[in-house]
N, C-alpha and C positions, 0 to 999 in steps of 0.2 A: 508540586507533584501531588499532594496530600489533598488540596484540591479538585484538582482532578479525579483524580480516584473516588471523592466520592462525590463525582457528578458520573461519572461511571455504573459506581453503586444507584443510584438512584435511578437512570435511566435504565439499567437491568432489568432493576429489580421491579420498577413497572411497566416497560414493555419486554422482559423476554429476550427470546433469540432476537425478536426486531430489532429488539435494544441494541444488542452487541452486533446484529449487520447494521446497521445504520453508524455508529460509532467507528465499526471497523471500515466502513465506506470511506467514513471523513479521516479516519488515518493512512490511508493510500493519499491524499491528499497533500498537499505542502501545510496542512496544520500540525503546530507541533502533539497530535497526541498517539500515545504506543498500543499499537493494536498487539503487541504481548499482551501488556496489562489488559487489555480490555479482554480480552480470551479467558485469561486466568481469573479477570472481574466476574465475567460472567459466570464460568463453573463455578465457582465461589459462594452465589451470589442464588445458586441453587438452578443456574441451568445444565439442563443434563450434557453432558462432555461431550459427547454427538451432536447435538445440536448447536453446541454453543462452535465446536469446530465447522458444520459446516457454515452456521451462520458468519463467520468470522473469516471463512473464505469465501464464501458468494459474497458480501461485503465488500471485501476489500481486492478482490477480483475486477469485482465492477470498476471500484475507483481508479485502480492502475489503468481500466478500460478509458473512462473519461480523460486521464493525464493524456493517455496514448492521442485522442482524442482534440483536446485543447494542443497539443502540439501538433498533430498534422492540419487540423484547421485552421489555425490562428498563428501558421508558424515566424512570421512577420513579428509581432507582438511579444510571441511567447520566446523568441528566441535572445531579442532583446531584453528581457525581464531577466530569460536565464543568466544570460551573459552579466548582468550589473549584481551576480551575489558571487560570494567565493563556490560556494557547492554547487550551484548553477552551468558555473562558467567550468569547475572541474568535470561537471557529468558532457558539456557541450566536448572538450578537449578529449575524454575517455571514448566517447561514442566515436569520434574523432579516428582515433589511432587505432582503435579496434573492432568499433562495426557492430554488427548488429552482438557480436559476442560480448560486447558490454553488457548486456541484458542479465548477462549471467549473476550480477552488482546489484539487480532490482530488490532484490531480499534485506540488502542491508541496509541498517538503519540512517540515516542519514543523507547518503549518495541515491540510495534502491527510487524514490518518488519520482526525484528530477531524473535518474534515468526512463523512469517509463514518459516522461515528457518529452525527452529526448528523441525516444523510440521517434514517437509518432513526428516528432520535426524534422527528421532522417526519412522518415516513410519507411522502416521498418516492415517487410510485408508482416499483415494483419495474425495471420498463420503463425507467422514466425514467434511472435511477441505475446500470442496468448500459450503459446508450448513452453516459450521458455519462464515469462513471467507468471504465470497459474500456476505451472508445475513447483517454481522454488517458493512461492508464495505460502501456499497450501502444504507442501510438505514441512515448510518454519512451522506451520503451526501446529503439523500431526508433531513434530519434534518435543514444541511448547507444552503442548497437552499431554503427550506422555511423560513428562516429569511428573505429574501429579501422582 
């Protein structure tokens, strides 16, 4: 984790808010890294709280967009990938039993990525999935940022 952290610091602190949208991009992502930390890397790290919140949600906005994305296009593929991981194969069963109101799960850590892949392999309408996933997304992190 320490590691991390300061490839964090480093990418901040020379590019900025780009820094932390592009980092929070790839943590909507199935890579393991925590777009908390990278929020609180950034104010930290001397970008101003406003900026580093919106960048940290156009960021990682985006990349729930692309998951959405990689699963309504590639749903063949992407479905089969889901299916052969344990948190994979739980977000395919959740979406399952509950419908597009799984979406409501996109926030947390762990399950929240593979749902929004999910979305778009359900075909979630588009509407749907940027109300519910931008809204919990961005309010985590107006949450994260006001502890400061």
């Amino acid at each position: 984790m320490e590691s991390l952290v300061s490839i964090y610091e480093h990418l901040i602190s020379s590019y900025g808010s780009l820094g932390v949208f592009f980092l929070s991009f790839l943590a909507a992502t199935i890579l393991p890294f925590s777009s908390e930390l990278i929020l609180l890397t950034g104010i930290k790290t001397g970008v101003p709280q406003e900026s580093a919140l919106i960048a940290a949600s156009l960021g990682n906005c985006l990349g729930c967009l692309l998951n959405y994305g990689i699963g309504f296009w590639f749903a063949e593929k992407t479905q089969a990938k889901l299916i052969s991981s344990k948190v994979g194969l739980f977000a395919v069963k959740w979406m399952k039993d509950y419908g597009t109101w799984s979406l409501l799960g996109s926030w947390l850590p762990v399950i929240g990525d593979p749902l929004t892949i999910v979305g778009g392999l359900i075909k979630v309408p588009l509407w749907k999935f940027i109300l519910i996933v931008f809204t919990l997304r961005i309010l985590r992190y107006v949450a994260v940022a006001g502890v400061l």
